[in-house]
C-alpha positions as CSV (number, residue, x, y, z in Angstrom):
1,X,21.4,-7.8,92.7
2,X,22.1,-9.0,89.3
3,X,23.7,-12.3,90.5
4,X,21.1,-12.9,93.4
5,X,18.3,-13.4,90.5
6,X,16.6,-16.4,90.4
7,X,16.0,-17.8,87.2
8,X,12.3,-17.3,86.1
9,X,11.3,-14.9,89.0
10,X,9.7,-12.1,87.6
11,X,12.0,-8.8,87.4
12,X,10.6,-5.6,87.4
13,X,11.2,-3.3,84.7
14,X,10.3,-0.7,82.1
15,X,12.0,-2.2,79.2
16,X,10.3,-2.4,75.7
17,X,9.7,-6.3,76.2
18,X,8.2,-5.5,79.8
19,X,5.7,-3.4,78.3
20,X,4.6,-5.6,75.7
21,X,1.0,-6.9,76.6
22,X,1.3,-9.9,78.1
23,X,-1.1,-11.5,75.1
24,X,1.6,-10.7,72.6
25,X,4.3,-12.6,74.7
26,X,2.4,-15.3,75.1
27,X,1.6,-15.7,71.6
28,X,5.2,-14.7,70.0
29,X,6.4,-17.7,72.3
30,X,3.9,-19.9,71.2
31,X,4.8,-19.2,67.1
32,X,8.0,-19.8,68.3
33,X,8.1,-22.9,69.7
34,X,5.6,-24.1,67.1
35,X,7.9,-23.0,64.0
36,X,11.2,-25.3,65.7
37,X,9.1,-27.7,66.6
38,X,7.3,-28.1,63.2
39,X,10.8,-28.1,61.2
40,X,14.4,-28.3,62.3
41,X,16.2,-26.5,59.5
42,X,19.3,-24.7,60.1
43,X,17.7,-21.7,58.7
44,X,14.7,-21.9,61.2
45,X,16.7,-22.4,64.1
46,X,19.5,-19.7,63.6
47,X,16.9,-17.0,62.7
48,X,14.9,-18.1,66.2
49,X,17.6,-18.2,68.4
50,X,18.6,-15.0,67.0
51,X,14.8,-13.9,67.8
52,X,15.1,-15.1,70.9
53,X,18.4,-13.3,72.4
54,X,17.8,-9.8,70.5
55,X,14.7,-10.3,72.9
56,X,16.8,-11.1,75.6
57,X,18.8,-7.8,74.9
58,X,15.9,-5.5,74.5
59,X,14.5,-6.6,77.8
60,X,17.6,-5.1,79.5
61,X,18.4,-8.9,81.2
62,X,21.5,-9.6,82.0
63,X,22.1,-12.3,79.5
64,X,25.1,-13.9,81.9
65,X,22.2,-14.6,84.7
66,X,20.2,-16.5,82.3
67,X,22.8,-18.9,80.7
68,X,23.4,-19.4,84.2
69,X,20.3,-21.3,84.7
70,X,21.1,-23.8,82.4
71,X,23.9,-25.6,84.2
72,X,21.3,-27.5,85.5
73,X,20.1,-28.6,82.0
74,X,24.0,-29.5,80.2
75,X,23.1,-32.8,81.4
76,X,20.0,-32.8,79.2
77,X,21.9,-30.9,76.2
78,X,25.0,-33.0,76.2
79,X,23.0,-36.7,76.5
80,X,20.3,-35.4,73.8
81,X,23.6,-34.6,71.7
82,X,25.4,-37.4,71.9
83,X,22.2,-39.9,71.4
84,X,21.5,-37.9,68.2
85,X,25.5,-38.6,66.5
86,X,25.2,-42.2,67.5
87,X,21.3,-43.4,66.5
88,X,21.3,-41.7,63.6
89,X,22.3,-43.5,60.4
90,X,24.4,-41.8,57.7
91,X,27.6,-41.3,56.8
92,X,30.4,-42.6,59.5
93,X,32.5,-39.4,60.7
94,X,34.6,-41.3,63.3
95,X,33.9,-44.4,65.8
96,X,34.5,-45.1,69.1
97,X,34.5,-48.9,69.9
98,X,31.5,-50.3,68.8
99,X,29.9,-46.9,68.4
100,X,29.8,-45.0,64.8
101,X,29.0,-40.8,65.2
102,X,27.6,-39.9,61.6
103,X,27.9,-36.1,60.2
104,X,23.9,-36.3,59.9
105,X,24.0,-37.4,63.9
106,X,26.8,-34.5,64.8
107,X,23.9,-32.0,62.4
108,X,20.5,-33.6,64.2
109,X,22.5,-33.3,67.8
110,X,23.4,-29.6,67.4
111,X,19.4,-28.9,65.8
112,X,18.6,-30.8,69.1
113,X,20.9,-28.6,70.9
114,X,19.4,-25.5,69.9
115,X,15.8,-26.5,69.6
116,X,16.8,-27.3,73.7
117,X,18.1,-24.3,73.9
118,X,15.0,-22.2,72.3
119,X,12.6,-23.5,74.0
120,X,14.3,-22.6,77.8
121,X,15.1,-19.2,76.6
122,X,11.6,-18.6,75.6
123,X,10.1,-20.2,78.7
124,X,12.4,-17.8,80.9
125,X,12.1,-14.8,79.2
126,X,8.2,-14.8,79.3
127,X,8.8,-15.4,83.0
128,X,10.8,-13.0,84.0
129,X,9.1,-9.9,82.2
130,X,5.8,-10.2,82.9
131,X,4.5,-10.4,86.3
132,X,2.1,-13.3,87.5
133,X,-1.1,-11.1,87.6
134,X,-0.4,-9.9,84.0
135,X,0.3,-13.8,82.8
136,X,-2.9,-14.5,84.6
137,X,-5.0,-11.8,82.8
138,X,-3.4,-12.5,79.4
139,X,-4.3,-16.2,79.6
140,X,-7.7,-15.2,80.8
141,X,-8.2,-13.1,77.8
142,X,-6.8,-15.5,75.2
143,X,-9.3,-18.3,76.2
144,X,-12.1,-16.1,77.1
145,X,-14.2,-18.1,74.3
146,X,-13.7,-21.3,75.7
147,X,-16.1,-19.8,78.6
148,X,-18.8,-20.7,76.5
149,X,-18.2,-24.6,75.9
150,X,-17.7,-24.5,79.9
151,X,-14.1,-24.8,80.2
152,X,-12.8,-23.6,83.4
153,X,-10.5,-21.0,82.2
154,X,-10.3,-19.0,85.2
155,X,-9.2,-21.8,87.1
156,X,-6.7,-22.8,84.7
157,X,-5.1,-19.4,84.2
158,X,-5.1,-19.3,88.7
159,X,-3.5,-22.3,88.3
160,X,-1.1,-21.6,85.9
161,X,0.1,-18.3,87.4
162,X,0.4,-20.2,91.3
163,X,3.0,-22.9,89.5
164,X,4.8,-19.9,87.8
165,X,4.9,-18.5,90.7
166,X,6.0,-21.2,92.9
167,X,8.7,-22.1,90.3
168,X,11.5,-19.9,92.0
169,X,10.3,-20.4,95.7
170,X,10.9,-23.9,95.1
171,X,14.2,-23.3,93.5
172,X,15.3,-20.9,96.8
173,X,14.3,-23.7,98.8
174,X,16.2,-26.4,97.7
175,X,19.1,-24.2,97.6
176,X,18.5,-23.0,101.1
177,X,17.9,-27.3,102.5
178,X,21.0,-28.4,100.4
179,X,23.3,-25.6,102.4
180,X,21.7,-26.8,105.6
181,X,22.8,-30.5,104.6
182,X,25.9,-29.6,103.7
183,X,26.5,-27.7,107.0
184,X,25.5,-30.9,108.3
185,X,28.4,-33.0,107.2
186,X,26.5,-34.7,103.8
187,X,28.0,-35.9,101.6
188,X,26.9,-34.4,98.4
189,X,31.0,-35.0,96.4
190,X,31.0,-38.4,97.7
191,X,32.5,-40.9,95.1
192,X,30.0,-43.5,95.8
193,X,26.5,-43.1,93.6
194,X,24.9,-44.8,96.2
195,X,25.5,-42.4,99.3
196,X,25.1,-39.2,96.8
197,X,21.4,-40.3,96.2
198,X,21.0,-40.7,99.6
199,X,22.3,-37.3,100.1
200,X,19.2,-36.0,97.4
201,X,16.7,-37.6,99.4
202,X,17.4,-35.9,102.3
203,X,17.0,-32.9,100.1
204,X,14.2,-33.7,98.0
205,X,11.7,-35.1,101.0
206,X,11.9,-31.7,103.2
207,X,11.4,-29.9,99.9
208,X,8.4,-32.2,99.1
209,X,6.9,-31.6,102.4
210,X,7.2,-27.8,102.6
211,X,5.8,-27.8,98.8
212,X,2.4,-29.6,100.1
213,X,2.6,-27.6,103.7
214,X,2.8,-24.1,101.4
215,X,0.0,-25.7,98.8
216,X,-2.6,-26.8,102.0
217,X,-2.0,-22.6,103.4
218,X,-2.4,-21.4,100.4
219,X,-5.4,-23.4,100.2
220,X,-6.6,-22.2,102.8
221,X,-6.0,-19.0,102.3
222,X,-7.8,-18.7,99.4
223,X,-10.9,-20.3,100.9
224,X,-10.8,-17.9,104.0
225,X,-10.8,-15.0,101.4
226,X,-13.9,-16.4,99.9
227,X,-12.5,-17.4,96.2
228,X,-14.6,-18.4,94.2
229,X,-12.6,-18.5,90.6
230,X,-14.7,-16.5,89.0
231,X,-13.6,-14.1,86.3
232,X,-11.4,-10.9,87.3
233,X,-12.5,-8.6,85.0
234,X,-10.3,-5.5,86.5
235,X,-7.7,-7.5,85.5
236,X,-8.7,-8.2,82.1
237,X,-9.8,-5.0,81.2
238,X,-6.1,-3.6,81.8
239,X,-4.6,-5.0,78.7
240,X,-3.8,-2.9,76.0
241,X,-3.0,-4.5,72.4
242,X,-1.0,-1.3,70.6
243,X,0.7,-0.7,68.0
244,X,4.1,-1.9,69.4
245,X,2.1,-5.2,70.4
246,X,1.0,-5.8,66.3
247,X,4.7,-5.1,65.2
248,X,6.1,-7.4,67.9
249,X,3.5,-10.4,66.1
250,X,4.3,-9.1,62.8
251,X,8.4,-9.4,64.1
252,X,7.9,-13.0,65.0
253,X,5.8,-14.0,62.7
254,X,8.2,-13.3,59.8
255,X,11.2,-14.4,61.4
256,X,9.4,-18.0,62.2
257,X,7.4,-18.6,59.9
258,X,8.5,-16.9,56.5
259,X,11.4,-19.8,56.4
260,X,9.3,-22.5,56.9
261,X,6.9,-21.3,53.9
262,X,10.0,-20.8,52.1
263,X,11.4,-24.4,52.6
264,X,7.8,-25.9,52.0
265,X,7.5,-24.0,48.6
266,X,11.0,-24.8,47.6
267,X,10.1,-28.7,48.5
268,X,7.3,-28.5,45.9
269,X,9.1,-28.1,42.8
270,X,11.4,-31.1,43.8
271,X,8.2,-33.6,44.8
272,X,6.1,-32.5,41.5
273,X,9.6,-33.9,39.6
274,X,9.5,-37.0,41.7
275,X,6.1,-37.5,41.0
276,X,6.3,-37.5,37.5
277,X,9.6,-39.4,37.4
């Protein structure tokens, strides 16, 4: 079952990270993302992707399934890489032709690398334990006061959880239209780049056209059902913020952002002596 999983479907469970409230997910990922985004130190980075696969291992996913997910994304990882050891000036570790790769671009590329890397495991994990109707409710909750300068934050959260939602489906699709190609006789290994991108379209416009067939019935459905997008407070008023929940924040919170205090009070010493230089 394991190796049928699709990457960011939600899978059921009753691990420690599945019965986080969804709130505390959503946020954790957020300081996260914020902290490697913010500053790309090597101590930020290790200590989050650290975070981020002890997380993986206490939600009782099989780590193997979710690496899996980014062969997809090498292409992504490797050019990022390799544009960060060649643009970036410093000093000359090797060349190749007219091309110089610097220690600081080999550094920057592997920071890129994991920063990459962070923010897919992040994205997937919050995905794939907590169901849609929880995501929903959590991001109900977390801009409930946004209701009052009339921002549609029912809508929004709907909308968010459909395209969460969808994410998979679409992903099963494509997979089912490219074995039906292939079945077919087309030529997805063929040498020539021209008749390969041929090949994708024949993927890509059947899987355009069932996206916007599935979006008008759901459409649809919704209407015949009388939705209004109003708030759902049932759904709301199941959250629970524990204890766990405030130790999970207090967790993240320390591993992100203590090192990037650290760093900024260590920085402060050296400018005042610059300053007065």
């Amino acid at each position: 079952m394991l190796r049928r999983m699709k990457l960011g479907k939600y899978v059921p469970g009753n691990s420690l990270i599945h019965r986080l409230d969804p709130r505390t997910k959503l946020l954790g990922g957020l300081i996260v993302v914020t902290a490697i985004l913010v500053n790309y130190n090597w101590p930020v980075l290790l200590l989050n992707t650290g975070l981020i696969f002890m997380v993986i291992f206490l939600s009782e996913i099989n780590l193997p399934s979710v690496l899996r997910g980014i062969k997809w994304l090498w292409i992504i990882f490797i050019f990022s890489f390799l544009a960060q050891c060649v643009y970036t000036q410093g000093n000359p570790l090797f060349s190749l032709g007219p091309l110089t790769v610097t220690i600081e671009g080999v550094y920057r590329g592997l920071a890129t690398f994991l920063r990459l890397l962070i923010l897919f495991l992040s994205s997937t994990i919050l995905t794939m334990t907590t169901s849609p109707m929880k995501m929903a409710g959590g991001l109900e909750a977390l801009f409930a006061p946004l209701t009052r300068l009339r921002v549609p934050v029912n809508q929004f959260a709907m909308l968010v959880t459909i395209s969460l939602r969808f994410i998979p489906t679409l992903i099963e699709e494509a997979e089912t239209v490219t074995k039906a190609q292939k079945s077919r006789g087309a030529p997805f290994a063929s040498p020539k780049k021209l008749v390969r991108l041929k090949t994708l379209l024949a993927v890509l416009i059947p899987l355009v056209a069932g996206s916007l067939q599935r979006a008008t019935d759901l459409a649809v459905a919704m209407e015949s059902r009388c939705y209004t997008g109003g708030p759902h407070h049932s759904r709301t008023k199941n959250l629970r913020f524990g204890r766990r929940d405030l130790a999970a924040l207090a967790i993240t919170a320390a591993v992100s952002i203590l090192p990037l205090l650290y760093i900024y009070c260590a920085a402060l010493p050296v400018q005042s002596l610059q300053n007065l230089r």
